[in-house]
GURO-493663 format. One line per 4 residues: their letters; for each residue x, y, z negated of N, C-alpha, C. Coordinates in Angstrom, 3 decimals, decimal comma. Atoms other than C-alpha are relative to their C-alpha. Layout:
N
A = X Y Z X Y Z X Y Z ~ ...;
***
This chain:
133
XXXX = -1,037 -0,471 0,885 -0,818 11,889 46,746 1,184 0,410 0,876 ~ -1,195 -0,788 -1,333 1,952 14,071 48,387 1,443 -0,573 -1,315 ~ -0,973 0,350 0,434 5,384 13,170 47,862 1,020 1,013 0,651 ~ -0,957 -0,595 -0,272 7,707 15,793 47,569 1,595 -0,077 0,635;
XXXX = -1,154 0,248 -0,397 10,974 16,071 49,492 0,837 1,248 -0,168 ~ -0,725 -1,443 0,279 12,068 19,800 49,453 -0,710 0,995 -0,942 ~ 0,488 -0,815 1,426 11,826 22,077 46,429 -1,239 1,090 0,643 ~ 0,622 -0,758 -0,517 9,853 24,602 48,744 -1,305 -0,483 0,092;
XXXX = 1,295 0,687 0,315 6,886 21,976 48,414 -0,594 0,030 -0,989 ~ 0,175 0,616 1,012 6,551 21,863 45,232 -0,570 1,728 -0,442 ~ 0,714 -1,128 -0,157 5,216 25,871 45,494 -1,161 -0,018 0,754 ~ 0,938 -0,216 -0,782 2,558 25,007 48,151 -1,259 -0,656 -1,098;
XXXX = 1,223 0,782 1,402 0,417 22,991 45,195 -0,979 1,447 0,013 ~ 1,447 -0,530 0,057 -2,887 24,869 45,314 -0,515 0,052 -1,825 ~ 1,228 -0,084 0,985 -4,035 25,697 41,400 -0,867 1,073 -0,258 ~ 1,311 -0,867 0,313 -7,512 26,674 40,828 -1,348 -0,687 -0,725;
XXXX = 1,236 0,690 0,637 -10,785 25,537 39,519 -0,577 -0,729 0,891 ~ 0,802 1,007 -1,029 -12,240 24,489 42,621 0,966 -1,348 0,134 ~ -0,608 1,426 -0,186 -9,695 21,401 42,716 -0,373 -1,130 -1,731 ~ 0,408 0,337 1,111 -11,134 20,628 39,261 -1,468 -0,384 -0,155;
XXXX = 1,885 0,265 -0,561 -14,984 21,268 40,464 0,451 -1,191 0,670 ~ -0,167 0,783 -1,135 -13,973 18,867 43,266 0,001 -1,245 -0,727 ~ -0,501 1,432 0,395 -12,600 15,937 41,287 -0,604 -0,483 -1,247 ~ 0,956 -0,163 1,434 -15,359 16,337 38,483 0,621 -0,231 -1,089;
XXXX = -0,683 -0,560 1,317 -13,120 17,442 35,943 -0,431 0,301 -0,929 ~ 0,585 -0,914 1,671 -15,709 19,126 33,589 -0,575 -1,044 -0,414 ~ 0,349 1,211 0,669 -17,624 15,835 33,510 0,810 -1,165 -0,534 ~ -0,690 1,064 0,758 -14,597 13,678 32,711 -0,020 0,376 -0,949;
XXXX = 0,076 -0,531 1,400 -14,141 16,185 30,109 -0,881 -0,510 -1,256 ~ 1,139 0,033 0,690 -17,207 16,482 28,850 -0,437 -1,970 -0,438 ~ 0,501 0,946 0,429 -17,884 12,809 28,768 1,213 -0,773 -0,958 ~ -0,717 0,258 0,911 -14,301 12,285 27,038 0,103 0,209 -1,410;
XXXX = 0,478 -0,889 1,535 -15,454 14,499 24,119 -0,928 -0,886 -0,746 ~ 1,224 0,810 0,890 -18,768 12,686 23,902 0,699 -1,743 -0,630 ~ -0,532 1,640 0,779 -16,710 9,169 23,467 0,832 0,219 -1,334 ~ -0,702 0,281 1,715 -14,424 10,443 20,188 -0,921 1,068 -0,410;
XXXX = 1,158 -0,493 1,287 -17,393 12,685 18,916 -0,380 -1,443 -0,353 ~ 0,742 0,790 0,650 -19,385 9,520 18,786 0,857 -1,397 -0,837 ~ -0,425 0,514 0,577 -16,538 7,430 17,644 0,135 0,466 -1,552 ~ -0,548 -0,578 1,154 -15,609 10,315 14,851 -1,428 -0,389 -1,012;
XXXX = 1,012 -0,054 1,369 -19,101 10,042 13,348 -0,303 -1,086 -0,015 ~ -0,451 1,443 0,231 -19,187 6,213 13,848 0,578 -0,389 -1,506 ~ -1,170 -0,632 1,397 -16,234 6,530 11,310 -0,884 0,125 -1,106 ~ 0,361 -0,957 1,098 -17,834 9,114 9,233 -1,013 -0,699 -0,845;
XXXX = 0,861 0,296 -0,227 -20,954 7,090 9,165 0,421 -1,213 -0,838 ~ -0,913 1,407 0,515 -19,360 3,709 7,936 0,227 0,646 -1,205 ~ -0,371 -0,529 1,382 -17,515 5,556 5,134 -1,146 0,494 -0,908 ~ 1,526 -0,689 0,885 -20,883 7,298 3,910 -0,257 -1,507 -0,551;
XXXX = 0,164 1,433 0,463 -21,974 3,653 3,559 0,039 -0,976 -0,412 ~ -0,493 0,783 0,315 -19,936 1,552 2,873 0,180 0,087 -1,715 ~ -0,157 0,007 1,444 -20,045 2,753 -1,230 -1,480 -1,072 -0,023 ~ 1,985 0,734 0,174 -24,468 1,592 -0,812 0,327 -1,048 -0,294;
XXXX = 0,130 1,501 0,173 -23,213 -1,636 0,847 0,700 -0,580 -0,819 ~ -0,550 0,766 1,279 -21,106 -3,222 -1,722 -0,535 0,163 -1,066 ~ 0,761 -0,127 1,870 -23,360 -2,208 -4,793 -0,656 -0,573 0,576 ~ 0,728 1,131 -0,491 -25,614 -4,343 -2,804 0,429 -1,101 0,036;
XXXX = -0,836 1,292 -0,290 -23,395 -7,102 -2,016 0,406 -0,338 -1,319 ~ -0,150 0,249 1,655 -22,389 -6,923 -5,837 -1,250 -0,497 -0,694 ~ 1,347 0,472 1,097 -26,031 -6,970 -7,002 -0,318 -2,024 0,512 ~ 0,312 0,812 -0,382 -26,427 -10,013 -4,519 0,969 -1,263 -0,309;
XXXX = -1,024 1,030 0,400 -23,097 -11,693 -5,466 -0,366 -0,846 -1,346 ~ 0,186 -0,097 1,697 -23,784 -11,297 -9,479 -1,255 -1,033 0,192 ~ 1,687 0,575 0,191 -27,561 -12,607 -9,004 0,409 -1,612 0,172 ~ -0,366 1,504 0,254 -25,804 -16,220 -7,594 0,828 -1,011 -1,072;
XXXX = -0,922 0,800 1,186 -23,406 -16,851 -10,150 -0,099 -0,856 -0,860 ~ 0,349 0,407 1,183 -23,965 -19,338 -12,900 0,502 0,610 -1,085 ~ -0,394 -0,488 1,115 -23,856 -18,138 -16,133 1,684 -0,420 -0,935 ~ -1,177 0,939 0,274 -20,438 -19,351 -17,810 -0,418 -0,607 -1,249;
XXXX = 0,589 1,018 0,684 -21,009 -21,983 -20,263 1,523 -0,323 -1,091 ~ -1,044 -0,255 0,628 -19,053 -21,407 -23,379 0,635 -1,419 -1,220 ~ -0,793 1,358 0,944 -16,932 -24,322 -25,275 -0,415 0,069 -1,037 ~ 0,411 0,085 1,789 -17,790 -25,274 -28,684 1,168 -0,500 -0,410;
XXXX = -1,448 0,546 0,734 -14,853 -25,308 -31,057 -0,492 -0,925 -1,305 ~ 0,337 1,224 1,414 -15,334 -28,524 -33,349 1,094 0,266 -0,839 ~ -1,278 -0,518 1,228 -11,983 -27,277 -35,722 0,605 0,994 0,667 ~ -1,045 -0,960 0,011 -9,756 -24,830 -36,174 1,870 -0,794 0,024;
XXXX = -1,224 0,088 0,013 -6,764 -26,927 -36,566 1,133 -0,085 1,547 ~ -0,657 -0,268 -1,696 -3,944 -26,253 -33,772 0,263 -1,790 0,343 ~ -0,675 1,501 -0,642 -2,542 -29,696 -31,283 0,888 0,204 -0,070 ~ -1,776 -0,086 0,331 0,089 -30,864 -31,111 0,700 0,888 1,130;
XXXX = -0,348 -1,109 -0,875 0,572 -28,581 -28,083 0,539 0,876 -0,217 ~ -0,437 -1,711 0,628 0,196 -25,401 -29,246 1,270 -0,063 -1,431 ~ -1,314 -0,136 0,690 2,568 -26,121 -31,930 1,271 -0,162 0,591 ~ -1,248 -0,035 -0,373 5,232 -27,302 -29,869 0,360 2,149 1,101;
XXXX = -0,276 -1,602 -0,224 4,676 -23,564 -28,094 0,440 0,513 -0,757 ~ -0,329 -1,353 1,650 5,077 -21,503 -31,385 1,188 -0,638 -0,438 ~ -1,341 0,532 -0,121 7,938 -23,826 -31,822 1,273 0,643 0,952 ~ -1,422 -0,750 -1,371 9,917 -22,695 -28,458 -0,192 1,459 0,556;
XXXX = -0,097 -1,349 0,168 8,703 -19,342 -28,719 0,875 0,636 -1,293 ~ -1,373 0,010 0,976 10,758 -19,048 -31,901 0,778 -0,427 0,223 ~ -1,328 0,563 -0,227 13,644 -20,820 -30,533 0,386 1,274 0,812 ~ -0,763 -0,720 -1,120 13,666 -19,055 -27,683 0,291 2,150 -0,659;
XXXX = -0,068 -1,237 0,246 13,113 -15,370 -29,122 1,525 0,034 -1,262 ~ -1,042 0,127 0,900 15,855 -16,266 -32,004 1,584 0,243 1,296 ~ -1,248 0,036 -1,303 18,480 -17,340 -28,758 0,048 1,462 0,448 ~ -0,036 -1,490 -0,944 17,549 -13,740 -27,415 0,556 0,841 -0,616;
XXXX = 0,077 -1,215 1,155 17,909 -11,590 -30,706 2,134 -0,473 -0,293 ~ -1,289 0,075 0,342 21,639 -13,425 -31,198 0,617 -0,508 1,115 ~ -0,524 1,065 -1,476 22,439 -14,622 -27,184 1,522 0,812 0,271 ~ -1,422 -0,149 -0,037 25,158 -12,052 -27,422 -0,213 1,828 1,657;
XXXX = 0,783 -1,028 -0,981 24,711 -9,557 -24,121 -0,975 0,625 0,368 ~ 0,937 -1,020 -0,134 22,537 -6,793 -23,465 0,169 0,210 1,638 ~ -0,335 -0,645 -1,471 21,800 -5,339 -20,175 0,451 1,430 -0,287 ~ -0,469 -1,534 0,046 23,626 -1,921 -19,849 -0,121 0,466 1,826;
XXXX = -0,329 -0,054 -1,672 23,699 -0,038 -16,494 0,989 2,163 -0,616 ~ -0,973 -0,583 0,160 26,613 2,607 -16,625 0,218 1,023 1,371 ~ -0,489 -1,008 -0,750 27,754 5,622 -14,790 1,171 0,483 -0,110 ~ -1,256 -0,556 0,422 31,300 6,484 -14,094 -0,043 1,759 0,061;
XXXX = -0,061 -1,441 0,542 32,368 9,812 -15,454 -0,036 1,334 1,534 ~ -0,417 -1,442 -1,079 32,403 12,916 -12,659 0,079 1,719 -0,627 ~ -0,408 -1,458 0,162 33,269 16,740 -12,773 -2,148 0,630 -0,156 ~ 1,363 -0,456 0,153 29,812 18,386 -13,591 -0,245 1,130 1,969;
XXXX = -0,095 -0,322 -1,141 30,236 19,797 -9,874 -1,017 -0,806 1,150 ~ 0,427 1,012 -1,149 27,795 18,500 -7,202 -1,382 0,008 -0,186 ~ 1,674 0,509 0,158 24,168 17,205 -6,809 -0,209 -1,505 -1,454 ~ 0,010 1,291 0,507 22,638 14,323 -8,779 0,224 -0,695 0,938;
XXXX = -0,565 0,881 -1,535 22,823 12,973 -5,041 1,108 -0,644 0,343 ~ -1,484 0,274 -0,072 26,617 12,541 -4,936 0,140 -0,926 -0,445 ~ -0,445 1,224 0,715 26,379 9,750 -7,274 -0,291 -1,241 0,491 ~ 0,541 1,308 -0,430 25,536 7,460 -4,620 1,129 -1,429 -0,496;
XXXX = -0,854 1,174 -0,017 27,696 3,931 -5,546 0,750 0,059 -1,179 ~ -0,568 -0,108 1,099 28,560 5,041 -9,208 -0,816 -0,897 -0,809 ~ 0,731 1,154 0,657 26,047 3,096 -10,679 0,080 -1,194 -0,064 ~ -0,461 0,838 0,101 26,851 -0,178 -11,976 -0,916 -1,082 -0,546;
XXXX = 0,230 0,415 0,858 25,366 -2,823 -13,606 0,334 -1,665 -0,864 ~ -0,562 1,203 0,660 25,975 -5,271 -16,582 -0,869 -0,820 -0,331 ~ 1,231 0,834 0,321 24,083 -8,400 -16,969 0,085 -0,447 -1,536 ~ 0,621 0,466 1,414 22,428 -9,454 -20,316 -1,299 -0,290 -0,196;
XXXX = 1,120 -0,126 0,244 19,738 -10,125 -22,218 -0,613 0,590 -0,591 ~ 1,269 -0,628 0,805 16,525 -8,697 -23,161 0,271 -0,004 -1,855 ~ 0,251 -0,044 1,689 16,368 -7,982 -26,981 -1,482 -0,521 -0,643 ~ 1,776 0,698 0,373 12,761 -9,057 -27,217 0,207 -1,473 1,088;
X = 0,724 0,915 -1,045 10,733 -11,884 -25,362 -0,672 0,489 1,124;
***
């Protein structure tokens, strides 16, 4: 490796092909090509496939499963559970419908002049609540 010192060196550099024949240039090439061809269809190759293998892996998953094994309801009447739910779902949706605040979100007024962009830091917002559950 030459190490330049005066700009007048840096014209004597020799390019041609024969310094390319020499340093087997066409075969690095050539064998750099063959490593991301065979990666690209690697790739390509996988993706083709990969729909097959999982409808396989599905058929093979499904086939171990046990069946699910469904409860028998001896009444209809609710627990005392579920009533206390339907209980504090009406409390709570009542508290919501009369809690008093809404959410609003507000924009101060501007000149119709400008982008919608401009309005960076005009936007505000007011806390409240939901009108539903």
């Amino acid at each position: 490796m030459a190490i330049f010192h005066f700009k007048q060196d840096l014209f004597m550099i020799n390019l041609n092909w024969q310094n390319v024949i020499d340093s087997n240039g066409i075969t690095i090439t050539l064998i750099g090509m063959l490593i991301v061809f065979s990666g690209l269809l690697l790739i390509s190759t996988f993706i083709i496939i990969l729909p097959h293998a999982l409808a396989v892996f599905d058929r093979v998953v499904a086939g171990r499963q046990p069946q699910p094994v469904s409860a028998k309801v001896t009444s209809n009447d609710p627990t005392e559970q579920e009533i206390m739910a339907a209980i504090s779902l009406v409390v709570h949706m009542e508290l919501e419908r009369c809690g008093g605040d809404f959410q609003r979100i507000t924009m101060k007024r501007r000149a119709p002049t400008g982008t919608f962009w401009n309005s960076t830091g005009t936007t505000r917002s007011l806390s409240n609540r939901s009108p539903h559950a």
